[in-house]
C-alpha positions in Angstrom: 2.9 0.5 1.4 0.3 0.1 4.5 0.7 2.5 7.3 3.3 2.1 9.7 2.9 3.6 13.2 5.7 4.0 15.4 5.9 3.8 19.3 8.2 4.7 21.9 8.7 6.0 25.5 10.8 8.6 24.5 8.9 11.2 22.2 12.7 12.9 21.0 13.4 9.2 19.5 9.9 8.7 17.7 11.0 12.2 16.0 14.0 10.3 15.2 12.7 7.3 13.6 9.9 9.6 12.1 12.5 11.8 10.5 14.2 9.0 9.0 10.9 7.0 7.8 9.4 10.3 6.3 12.4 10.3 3.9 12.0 6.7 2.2 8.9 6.7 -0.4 5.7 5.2 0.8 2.0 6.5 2.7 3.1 8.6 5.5 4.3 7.0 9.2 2.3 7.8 12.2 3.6 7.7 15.8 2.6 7.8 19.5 4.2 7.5 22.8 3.5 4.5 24.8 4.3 4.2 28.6 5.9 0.3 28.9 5.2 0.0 31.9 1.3 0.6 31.6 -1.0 -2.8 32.0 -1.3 -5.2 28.6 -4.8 -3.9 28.2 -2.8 -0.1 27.4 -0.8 -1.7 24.9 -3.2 -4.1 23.2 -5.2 -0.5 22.5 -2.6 0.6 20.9 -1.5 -2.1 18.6 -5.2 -3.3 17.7 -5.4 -3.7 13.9 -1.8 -4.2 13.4 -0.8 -6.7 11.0 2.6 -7.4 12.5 4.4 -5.8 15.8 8.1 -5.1 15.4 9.3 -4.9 19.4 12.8 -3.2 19.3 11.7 -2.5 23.5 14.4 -3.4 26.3 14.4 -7.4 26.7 12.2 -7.3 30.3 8.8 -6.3 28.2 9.0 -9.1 25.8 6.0 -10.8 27.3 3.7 -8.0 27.8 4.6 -6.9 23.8 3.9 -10.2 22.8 1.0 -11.1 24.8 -0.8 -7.3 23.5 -0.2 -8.4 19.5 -0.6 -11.9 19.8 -4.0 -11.4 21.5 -5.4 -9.2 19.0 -4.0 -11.5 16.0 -0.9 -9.7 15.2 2.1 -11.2 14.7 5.5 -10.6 16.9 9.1 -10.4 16.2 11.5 -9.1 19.0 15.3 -8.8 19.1 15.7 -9.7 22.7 18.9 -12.3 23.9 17.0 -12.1 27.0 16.4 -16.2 27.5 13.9 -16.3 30.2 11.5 -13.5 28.5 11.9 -15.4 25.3 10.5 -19.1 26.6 7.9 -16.4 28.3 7.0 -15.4 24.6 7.4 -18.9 23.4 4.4 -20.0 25.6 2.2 -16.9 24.7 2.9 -17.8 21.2 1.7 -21.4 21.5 -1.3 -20.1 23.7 -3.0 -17.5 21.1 -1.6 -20.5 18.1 0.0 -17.0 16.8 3.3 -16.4 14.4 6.3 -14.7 16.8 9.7 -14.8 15.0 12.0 -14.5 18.2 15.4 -13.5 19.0 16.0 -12.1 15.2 18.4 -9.3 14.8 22.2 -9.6 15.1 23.2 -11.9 18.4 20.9 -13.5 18.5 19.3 -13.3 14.8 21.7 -13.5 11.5 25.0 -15.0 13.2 22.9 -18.1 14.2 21.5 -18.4 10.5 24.7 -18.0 9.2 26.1 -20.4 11.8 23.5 -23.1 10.4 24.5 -22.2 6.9 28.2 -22.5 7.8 27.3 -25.9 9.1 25.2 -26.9 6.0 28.0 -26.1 3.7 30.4 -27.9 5.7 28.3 -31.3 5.7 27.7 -30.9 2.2 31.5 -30.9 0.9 33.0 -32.9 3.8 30.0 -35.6 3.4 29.7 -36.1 7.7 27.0 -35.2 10.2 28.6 -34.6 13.3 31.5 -32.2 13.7 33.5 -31.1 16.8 32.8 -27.7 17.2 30.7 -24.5 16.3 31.8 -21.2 17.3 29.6 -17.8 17.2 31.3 -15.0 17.6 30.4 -11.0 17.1 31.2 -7.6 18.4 30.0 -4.2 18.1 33.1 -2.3 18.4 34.4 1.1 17.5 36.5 1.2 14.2 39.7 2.4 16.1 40.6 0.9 19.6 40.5 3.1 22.5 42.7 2.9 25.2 41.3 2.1 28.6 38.2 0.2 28.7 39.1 -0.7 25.2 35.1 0.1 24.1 33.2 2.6 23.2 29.4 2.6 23.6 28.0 2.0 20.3 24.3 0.5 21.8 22.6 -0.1 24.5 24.5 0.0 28.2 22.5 -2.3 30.3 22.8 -5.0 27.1 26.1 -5.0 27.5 26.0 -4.9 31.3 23.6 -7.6 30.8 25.3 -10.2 28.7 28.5 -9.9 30.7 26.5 -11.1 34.0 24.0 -13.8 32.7 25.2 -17.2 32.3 25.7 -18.2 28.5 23.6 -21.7 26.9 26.3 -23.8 25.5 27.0 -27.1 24.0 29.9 -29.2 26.0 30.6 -33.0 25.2 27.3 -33.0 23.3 25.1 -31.8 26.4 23.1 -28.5 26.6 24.3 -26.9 29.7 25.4 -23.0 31.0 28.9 -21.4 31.5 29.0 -18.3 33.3 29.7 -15.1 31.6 33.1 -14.1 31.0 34.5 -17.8 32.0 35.8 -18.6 28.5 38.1 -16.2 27.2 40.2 -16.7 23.7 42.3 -15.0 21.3 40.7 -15.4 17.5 41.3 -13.0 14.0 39.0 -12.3 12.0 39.2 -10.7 8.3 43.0 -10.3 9.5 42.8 -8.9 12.7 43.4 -10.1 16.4 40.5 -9.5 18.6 39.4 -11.4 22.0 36.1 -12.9 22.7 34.5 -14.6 25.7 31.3 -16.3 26.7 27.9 -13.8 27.1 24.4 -14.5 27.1 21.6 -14.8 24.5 23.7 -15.1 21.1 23.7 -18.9 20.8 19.7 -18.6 20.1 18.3 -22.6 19.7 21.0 -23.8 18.0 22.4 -25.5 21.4 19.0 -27.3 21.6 18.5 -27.9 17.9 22.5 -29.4 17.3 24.0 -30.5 20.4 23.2 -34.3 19.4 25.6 -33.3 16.0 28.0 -31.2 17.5 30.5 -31.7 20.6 30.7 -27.9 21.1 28.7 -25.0 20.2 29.0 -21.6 22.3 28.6 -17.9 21.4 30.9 -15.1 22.3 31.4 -11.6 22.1 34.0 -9.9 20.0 36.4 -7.0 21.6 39.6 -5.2 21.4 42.5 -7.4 23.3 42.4 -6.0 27.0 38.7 -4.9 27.4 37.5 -8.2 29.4 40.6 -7.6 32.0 39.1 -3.9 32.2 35.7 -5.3 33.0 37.1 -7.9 35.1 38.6 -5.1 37.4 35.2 -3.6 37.7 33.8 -6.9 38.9 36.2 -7.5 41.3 34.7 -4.3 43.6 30.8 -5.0 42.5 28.4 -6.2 45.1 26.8 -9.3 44.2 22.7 -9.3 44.5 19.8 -7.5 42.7 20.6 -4.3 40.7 24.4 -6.1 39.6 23.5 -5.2 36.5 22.5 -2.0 36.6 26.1 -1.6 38.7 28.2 -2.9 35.9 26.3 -0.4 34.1 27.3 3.0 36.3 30.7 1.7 36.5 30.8 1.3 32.7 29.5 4.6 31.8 31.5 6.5 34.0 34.5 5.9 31.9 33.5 4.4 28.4 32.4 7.4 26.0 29.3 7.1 23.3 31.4 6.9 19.6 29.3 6.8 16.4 32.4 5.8 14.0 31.2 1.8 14.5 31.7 -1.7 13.1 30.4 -5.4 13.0 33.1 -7.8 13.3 31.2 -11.3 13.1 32.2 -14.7 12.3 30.7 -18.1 12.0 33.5 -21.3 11.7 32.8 -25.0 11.9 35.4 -27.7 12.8 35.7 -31.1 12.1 36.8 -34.0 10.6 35.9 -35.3 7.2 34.9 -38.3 5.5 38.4 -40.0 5.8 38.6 -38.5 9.2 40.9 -35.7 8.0 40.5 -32.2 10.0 38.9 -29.4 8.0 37.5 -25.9 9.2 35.2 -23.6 7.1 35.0 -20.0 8.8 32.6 -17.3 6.9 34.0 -13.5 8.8 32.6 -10.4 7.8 33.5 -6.6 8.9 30.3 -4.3 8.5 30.8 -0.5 8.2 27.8 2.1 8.7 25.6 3.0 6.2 23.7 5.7 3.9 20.1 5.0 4.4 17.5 7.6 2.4 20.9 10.6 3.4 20.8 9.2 6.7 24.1 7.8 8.1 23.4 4.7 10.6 25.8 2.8 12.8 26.6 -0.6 11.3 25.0 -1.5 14.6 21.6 -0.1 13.8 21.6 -1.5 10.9 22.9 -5.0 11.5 20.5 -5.4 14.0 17.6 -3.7 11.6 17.8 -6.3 8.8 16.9 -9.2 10.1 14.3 -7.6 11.9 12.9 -6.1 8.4 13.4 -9.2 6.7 11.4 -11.2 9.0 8.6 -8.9 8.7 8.5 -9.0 5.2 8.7 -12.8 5.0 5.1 -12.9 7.5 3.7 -10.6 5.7 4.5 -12.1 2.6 3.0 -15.5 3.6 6.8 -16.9 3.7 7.3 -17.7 7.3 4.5 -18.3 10.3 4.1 -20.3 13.4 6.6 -20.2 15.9 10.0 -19.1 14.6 13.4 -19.9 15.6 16.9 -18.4 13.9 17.2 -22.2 13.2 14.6 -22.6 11.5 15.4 -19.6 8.3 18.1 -21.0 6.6 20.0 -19.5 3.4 16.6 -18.3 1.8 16.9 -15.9 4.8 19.8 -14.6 4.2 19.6 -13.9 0.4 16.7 -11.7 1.7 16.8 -8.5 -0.3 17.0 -6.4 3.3 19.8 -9.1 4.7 21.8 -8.6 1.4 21.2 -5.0 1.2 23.4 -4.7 4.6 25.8 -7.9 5.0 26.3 -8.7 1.2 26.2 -12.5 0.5 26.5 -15.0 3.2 
């Protein structure tokens, strides 16, 4: 195994992540911490020599991550939804003729391959091109409901706070065009049981770009207990509009929701349409994921769900697989029988 060096702001999460590394066979992890907000140049010291750069950082350093690996010939994979900073890492890709592998993770990342799969398999036995509708939809929620905000924090705050704020990238009547946050709402199940979902921003990856000729609507949403988007609402209704929103919805949000580790994925991909003899048919592929035993380490499903694709991109550059500019739209089913993928969300 070559080395792997870790990096982080916070020195009592490299011990973490070193903690957990250490106990998985291979040459012995390395780790430093690295102030994010220092210049490129700062960064680009530290990641000289790397063959790929994993970037797990908030979505607002996206550029400056990408622009130190890319310009010393390291490759770049982020987990961002963060849509502006990913066309910023786009263009850096395209400038240094690099290999980036963006928005792979969860949401955005393995429920847009899947939805491309889903929409595969649905050509394929209905024998059409266009269909009406594809839907996105996942959650990180806790595994009981808890009264209240109906939520309990089980990653990052301002994410959340983000995606319920930033306008979502749909597909309506065949156009590419936004929807505001929250503006959406519907009641779905999944694997059996009712949950609500509405609109957020990031999930839907390219696939609006790539498909909207093909498909008359395509949106992502996030998954939650029935009564947590009235909850948030009610916080809205009292937040001051302008700069720092975000990090308000945040406060507001913390102050009541508590940190739970007991997690779960609820995820779903579902095509609509109409057959060859214009009959209605519907495939919908749902999955629940549970945390995990990694090397006697317990993870949140969350941490993991969100690990795997990552991993599994890696190893696809590395392995000569996969290179260029990358898109979740691009992977396809080879991605997802990944040995990582499968390890964590079974077959697609």
């Amino acid at each position: 195994m070559d080395v792997c060096v870790l990096f982080d702001a916070d020195a009592g999460r490299i011990h973490q992540a070193l903690e957990l590394a250490r106990a998985i066979p291979g040459d012995e992890p390395t780790a430093a911490v690295v102030n994010l907000n220092g210049s490129v140049d700062e960064l680009r010291a530290h990641v000289k020599g790397a063959a790929i750069v994993l970037d797990c950082s908030p979505g607002r350093f996206g550029p400056k991550v990408a622009e130190a690996a890319l310009s010393v010939g390291a490759a770049y994979a982020s987990l961002t939804e963060h849509v502006h900073e990913t066309a910023e890492v786009i263009k850096l890709t395209e400038q240094h003729q690099g290999t980036s592998v963006i928005q792979t993770g969860l949401a955005p990342g393995y429920i847009d391959v899947l939805g491309m799969v889903a929409l595969q398999r649905f050509r394929a036995a209905h024998g059409v091109q266009k269909v009406r509708r594809l839907a996105l939809r996942v959650g990180a929620v806790t595994q009981h409901d808890i009264p209240g905000p109906h939520y309990g924090w089980t990653w990052s705050p301002i994410g959340v706070a983000v995606e319920y704020l930033e306008p979502s990238v749909v597909v309506r009547g065949h156009q590419v065009t936004t929807a505001g946050a929250l503006s959406d709402r519907e009641t779905l199940s999944i694997c059996g049981e009712l949950w609500e979902a509405d609109l957020t921003s990031g999930g839907a990856a390219d696939l609006p770009d790539v498909l909207h000729e093909d498909i008359e609507t395509l949106d992502y949403k996030t998954v939650r207990y029935p009564g947590h988007y009235a909850w948030v609402d009610s916080l809205l209704v009292g937040l001051a509009e302008g700069p720092g929103r975000a990090d308000r919805l945040q406060a507001a949000m913390e102050a009541v929701v508590p940190v739970v580790e007991d997690d779960r994925i609820v995820l779903a991909a579902i095509v609509e349409g109409d057959d060859a003899e214009g009959k209605p048919q519907r495939l919908s592929i749902e999955k629940i994921i549970l945390p995990s035993v990694i090397a006697g380490h317990r993870l949140r499903a969350i941490q993991t769900t969100t690990a795997a694709p990552l991993v599994q991109c890696a190893l696809d550059v590395l392995g000569g697989r996969i290179k260029g500019l990358v898109s979740q739209s691009m992977l396809g089913e080879e991605f997802l029988r990944g040995a990582v993928i499968q390890g964590i969300y079974g077959e697609p």
